[in-house]
Backbone bond lengths (Angstrom), bond angles and torsions (degrees), N, CA, C in turn:
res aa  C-N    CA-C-N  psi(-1)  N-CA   C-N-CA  omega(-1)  CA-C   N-CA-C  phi
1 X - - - 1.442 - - 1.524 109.07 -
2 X 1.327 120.00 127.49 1.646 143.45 149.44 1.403 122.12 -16.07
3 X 1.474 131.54 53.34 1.453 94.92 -163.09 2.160 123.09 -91.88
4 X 0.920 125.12 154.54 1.207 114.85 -163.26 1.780 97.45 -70.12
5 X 1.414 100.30 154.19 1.447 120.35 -173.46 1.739 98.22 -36.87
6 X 1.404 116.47 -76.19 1.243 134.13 172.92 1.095 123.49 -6.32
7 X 1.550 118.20 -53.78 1.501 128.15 -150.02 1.552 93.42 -108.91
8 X 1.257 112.45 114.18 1.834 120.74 -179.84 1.454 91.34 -87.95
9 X 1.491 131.27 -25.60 1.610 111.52 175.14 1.522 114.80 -136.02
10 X 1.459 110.61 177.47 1.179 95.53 165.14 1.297 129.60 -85.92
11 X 1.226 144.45 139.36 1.568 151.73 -151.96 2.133 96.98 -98.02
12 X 1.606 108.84 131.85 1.464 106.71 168.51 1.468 106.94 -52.85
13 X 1.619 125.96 -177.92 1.250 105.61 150.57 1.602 125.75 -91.62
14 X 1.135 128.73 -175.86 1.219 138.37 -160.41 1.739 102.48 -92.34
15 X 1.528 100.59 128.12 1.651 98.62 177.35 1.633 96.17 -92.34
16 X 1.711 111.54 122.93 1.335 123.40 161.93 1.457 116.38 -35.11
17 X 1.581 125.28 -18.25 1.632 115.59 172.48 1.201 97.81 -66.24
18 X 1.538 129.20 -50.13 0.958 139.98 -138.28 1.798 105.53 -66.96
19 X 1.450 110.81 -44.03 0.889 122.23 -164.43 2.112 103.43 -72.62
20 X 1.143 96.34 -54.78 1.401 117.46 177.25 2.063 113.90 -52.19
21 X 1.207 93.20 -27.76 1.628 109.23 168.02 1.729 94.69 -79.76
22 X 1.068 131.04 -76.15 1.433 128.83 -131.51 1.791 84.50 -77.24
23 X 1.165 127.27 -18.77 1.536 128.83 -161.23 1.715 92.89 -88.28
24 X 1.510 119.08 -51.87 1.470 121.17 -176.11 1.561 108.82 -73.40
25 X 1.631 130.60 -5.65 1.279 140.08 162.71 1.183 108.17 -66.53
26 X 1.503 100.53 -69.18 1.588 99.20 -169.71 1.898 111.89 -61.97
27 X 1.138 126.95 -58.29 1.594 108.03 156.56 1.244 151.30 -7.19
28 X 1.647 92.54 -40.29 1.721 109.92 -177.67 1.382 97.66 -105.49
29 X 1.505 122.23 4.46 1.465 118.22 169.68 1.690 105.20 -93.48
30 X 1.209 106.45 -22.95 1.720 115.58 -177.04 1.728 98.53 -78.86
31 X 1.436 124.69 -27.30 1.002 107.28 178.64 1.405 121.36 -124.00
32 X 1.390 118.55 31.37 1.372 135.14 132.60 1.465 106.14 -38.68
33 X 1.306 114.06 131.42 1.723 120.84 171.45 1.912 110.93 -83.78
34 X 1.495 95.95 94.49 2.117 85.59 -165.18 1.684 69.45 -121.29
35 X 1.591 134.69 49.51 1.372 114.37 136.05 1.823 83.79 88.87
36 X 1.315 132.37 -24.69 1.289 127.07 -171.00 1.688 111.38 18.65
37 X 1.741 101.26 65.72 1.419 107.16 156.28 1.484 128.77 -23.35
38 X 1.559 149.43 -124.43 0.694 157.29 144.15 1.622 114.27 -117.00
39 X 1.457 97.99 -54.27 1.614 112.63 170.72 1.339 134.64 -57.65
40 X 1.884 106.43 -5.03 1.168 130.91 161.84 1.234 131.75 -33.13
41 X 1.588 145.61 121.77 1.097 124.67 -165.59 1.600 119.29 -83.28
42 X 1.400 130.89 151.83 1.283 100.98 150.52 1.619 161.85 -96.68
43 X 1.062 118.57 88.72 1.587 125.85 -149.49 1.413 97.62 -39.46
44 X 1.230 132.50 -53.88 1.266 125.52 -166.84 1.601 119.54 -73.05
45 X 0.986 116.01 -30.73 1.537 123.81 138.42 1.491 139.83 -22.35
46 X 1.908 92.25 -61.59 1.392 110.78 174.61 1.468 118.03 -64.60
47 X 1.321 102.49 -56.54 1.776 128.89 173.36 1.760 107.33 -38.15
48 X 1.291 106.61 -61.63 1.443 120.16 165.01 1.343 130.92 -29.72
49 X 1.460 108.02 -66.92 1.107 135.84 173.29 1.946 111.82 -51.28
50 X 1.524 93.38 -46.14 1.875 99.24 -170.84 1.616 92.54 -81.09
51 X 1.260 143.79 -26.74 1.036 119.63 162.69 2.072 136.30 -105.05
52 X 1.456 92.37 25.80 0.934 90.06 167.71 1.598 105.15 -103.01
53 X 1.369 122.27 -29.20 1.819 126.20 154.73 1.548 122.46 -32.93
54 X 1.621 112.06 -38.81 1.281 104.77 -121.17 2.274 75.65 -130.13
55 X 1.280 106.09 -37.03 1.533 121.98 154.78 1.432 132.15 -123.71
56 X 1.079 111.12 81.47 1.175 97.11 -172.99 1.758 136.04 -69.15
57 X 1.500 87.42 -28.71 1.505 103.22 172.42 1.530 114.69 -74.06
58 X 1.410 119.12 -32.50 1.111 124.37 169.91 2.042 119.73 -33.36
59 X 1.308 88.18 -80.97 1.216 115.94 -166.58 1.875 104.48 -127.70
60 X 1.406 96.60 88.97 1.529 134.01 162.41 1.859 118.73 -61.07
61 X 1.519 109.79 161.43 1.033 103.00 131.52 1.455 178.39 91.01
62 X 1.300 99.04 -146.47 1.854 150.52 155.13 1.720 87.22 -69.44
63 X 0.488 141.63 -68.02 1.890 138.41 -144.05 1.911 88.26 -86.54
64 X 0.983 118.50 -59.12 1.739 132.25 -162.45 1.834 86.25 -55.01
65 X 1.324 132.69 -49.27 1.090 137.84 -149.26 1.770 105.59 -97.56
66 X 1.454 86.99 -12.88 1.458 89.99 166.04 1.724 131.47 -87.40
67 X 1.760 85.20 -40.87 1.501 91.83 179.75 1.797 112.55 -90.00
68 X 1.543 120.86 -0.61 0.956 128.66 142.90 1.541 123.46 -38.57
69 X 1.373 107.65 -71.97 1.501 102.59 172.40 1.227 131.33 -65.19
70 X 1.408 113.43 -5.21 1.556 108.41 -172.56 1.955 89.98 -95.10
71 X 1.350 116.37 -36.10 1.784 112.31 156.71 1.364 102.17 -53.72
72 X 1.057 123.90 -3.37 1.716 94.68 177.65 1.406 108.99 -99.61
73 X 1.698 105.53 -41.24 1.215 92.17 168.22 1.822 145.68 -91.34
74 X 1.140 76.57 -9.43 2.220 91.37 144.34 1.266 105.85 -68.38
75 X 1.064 151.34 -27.91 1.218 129.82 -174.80 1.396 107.66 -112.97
76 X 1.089 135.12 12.32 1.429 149.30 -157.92 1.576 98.40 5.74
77 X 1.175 102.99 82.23 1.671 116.36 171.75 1.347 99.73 -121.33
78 X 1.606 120.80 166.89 1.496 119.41 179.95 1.889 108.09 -45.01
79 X 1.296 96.67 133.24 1.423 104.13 162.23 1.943 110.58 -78.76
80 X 1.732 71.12 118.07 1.391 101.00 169.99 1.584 110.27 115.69
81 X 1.137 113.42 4.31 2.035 118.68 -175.39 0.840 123.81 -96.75
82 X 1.637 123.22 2.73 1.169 138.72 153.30 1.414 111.78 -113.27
83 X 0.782 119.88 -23.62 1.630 123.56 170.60 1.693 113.84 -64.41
84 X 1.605 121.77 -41.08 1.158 126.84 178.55 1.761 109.11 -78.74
85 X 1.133 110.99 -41.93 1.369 121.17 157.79 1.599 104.46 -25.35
86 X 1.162 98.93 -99.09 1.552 135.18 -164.45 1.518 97.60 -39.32
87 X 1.326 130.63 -26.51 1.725 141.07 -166.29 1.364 94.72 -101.86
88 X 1.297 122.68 -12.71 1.435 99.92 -167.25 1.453 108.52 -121.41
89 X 1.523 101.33 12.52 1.406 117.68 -166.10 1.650 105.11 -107.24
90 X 1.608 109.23 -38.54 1.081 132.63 171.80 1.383 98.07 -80.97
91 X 0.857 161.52 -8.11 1.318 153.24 169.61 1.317 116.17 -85.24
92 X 1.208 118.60 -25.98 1.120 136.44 -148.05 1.831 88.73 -115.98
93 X 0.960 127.62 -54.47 1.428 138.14 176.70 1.474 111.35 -51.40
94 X 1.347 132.21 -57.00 1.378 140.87 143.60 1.356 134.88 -51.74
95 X 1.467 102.27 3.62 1.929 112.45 166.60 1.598 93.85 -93.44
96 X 1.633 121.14 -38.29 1.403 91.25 -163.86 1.505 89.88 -134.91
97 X 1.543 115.91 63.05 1.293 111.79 176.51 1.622 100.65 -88.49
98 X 1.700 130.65 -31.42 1.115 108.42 -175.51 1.782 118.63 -73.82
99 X 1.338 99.57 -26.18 1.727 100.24 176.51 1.493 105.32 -57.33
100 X 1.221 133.45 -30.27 1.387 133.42 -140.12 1.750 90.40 -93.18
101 X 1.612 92.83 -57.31 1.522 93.45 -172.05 1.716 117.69 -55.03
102 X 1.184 131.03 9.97 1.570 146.82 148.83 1.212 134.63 -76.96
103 X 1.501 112.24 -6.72 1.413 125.05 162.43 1.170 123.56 -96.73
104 X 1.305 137.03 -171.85 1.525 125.29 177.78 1.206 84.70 -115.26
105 X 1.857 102.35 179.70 1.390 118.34 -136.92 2.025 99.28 -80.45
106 X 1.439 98.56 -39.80 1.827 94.36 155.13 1.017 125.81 -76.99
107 X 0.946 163.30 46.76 1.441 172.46 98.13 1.721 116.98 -67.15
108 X 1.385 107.11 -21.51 1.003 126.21 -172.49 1.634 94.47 -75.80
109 X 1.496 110.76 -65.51 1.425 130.72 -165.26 1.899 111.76 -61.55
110 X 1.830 106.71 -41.17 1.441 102.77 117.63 1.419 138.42 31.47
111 X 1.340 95.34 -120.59 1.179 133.21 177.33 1.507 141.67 -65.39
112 X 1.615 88.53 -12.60 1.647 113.00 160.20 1.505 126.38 -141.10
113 X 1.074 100.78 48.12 1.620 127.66 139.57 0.864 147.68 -61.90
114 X 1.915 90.70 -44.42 1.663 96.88 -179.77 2.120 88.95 -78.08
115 X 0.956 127.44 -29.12 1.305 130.92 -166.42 1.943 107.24 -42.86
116 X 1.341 81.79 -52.21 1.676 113.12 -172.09 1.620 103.43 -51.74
117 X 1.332 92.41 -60.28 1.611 95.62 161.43 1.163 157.44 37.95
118 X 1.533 64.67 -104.95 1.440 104.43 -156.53 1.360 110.28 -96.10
119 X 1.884 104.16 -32.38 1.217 103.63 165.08 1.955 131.26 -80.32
120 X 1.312 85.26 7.22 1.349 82.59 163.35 1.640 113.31 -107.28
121 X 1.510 122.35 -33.01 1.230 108.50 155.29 1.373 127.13 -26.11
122 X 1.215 106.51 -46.08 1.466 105.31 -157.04 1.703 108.80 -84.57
123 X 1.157 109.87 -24.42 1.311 121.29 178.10 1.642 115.45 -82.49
124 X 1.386 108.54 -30.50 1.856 117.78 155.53 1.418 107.37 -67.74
125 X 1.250 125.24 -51.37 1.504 113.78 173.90 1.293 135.43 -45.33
126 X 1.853 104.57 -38.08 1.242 117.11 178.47 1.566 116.07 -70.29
127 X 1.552 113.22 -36.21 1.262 120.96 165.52 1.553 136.41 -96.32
128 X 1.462 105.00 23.07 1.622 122.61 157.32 1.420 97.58 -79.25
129 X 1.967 107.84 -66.46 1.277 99.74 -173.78 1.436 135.39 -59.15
130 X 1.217 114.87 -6.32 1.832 122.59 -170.31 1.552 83.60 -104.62
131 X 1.702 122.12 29.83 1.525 103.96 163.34 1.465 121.35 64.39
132 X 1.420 121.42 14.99 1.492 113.68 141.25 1.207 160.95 -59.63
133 X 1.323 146.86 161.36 1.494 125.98 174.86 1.134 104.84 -80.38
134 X 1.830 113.98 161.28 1.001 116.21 -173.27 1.452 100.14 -97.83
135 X 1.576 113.73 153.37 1.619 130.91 -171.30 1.461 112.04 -80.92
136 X 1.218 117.43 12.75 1.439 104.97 -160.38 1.150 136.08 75.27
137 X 1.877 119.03 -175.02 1.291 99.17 -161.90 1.859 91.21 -113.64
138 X 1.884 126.31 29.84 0.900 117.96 179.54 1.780 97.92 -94.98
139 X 0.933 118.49 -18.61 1.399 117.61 156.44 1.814 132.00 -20.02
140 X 1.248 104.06 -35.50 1.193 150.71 176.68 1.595 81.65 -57.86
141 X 1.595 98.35 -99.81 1.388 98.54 -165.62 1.601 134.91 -27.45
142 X 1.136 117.96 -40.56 1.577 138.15 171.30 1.559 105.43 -23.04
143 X 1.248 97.91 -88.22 1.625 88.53 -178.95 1.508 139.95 -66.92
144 X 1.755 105.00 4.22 1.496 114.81 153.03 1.342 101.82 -71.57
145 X 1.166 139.38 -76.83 1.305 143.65 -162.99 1.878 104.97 -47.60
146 X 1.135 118.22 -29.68 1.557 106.39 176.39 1.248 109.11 -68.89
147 X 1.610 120.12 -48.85 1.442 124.14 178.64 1.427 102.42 -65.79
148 X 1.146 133.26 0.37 1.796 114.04 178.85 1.499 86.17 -113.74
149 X 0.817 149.76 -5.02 1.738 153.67 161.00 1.679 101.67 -66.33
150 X 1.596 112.50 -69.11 1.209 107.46 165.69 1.802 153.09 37.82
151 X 1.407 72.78 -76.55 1.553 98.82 174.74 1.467 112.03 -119.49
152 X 1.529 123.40 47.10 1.095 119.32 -175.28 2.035 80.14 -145.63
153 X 0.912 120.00 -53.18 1.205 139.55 167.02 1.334 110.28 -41.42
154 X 1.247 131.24 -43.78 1.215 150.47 -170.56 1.588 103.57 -79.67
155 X 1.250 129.56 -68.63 1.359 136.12 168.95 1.424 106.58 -49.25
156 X 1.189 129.49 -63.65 1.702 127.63 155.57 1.547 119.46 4.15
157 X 1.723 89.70 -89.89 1.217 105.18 171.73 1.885 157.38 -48.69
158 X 1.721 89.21 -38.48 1.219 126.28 157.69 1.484 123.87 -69.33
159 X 1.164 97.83 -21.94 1.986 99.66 172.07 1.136 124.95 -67.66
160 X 1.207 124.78 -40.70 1.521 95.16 -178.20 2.348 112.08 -95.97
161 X 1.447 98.69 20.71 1.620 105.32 153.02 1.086 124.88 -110.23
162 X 1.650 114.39 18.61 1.454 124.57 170.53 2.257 104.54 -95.32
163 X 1.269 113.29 -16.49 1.148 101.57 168.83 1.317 150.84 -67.93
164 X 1.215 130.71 169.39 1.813 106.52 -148.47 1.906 80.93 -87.51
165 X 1.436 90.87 162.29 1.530 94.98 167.50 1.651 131.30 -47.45
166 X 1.747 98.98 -65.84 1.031 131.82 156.88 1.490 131.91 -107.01
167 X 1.123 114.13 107.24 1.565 104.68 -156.25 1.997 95.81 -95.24
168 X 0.862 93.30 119.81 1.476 113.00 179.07 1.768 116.88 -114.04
169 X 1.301 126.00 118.48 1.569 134.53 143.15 1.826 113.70 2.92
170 X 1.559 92.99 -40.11 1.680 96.58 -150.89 1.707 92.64 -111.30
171 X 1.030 112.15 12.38 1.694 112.98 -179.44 1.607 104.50 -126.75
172 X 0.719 114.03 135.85 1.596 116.54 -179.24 1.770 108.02 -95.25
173 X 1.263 106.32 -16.67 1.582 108.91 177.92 0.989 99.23 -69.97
C-alpha cells in the first residue's frame, strides 16, 4: 500500500463517538461568550474542515450545513450565513482532501487558507448585503489564526488513532 508523504504510520480507524464529540466541542467553543472579536477563530470551522480531509464520508456537507444553522441561530445572524459558509467550505475541503493529505501537516495549513477565506468572505458578503456593519479590517486576521491552529488541531485529533492496537510488553509498537 501507497502511503501519502505525510502519514509516517498507519492511523486506527476513527470511532464515530469520537468524531461526534470533537464536532459538539468545537461548537460549544464557538458559543462560549470570549467577546467573539472579529479575529476570532473558528473552531467549528476548523473541526469541520479536519474532518472533512481526514473523513470524508463521515462527516459531509449535510452535517456542515446543519451545524451552520444552528451558528446562525446562536448568533442570530441571517439564517443561512453560516450555513452557506460552512457548505461551501466543506465542499470545498472534500474536493481536495486527497491532494492535501500528501503534504505535511504545514503545508497542509498552507494550503487551506485560502479555504478559510473564503469562507469567511462569503459569510461577510452575505452580511454586507443583509445591511450590516462592517467588522473591520481584523477580520482579516481570522483565517490566519485558523491555519496557525491547524497543526495543533491536527495532532489533537489524530491522537488517540495513533495507538497501538494491542499494546503488548513484547511489541514495542
Amino acid at each position: 500500500m501507497i502511503l501519502p508523504r505525510a502519514a509516517d504510520q498507519l492511523l486506527l480507524p476513527v470511532r464515530p463517538l469520537f468524531v461526534w464529540f470533537t464536532l459538539l466541542i468545537a461548537f460549544a467553543l464557538n458559543l462560549v461568550p470570549l467577546g467573539r472579536h472579529p479575529a476570532m477563530p473558528d473552531f467549528m470551522a476548523l473541526v469541520l474542515v479536519f474532518w472533512n480531509v481526514h473523513q470524508p464520508r463521515r462527516v459531509g456537507v449535510g452535517l456542515a450545513f446543519a451545524f451552520g444553522l444552528m451558528m446562525d441561530v446562536h448568533e442570530g445572524a441571517i439564517l443561512g450565513q453560516h450555513a452557506l459558509a460552512y457548505t461551501l467550505l466543506s465542499y470545498f475541503a472534500i474536493t481536495i482532501h486527497r491532494r492535501l493529505r500528501w503534504f505535511t501537516v504545514p503545508s497542509q495549513a498552507v494550503q487551506i487558507l485560502p479555504l478559510f477565506g473564503a469562507a469567511h468572505a462569503v459569510s461577510f458578503i452575505v452580511r454586507i448585503i443583509a445591511g450590516g456593519m462592517l467588522p473591520g479590517w481584523e477580520l482579516l486576521l481570522a483565517p490566519v489564526f485558523e491555519s496557525l491552529l491547524w497543526p495543533v488541531v491536527t495532532w489533537v485529533l489524530l491522537a488517540p488513532q495513533r495507538r497501538a492496537p494491542d499494546p503488548d510488553e513484547n511489541r514495542p509498537l
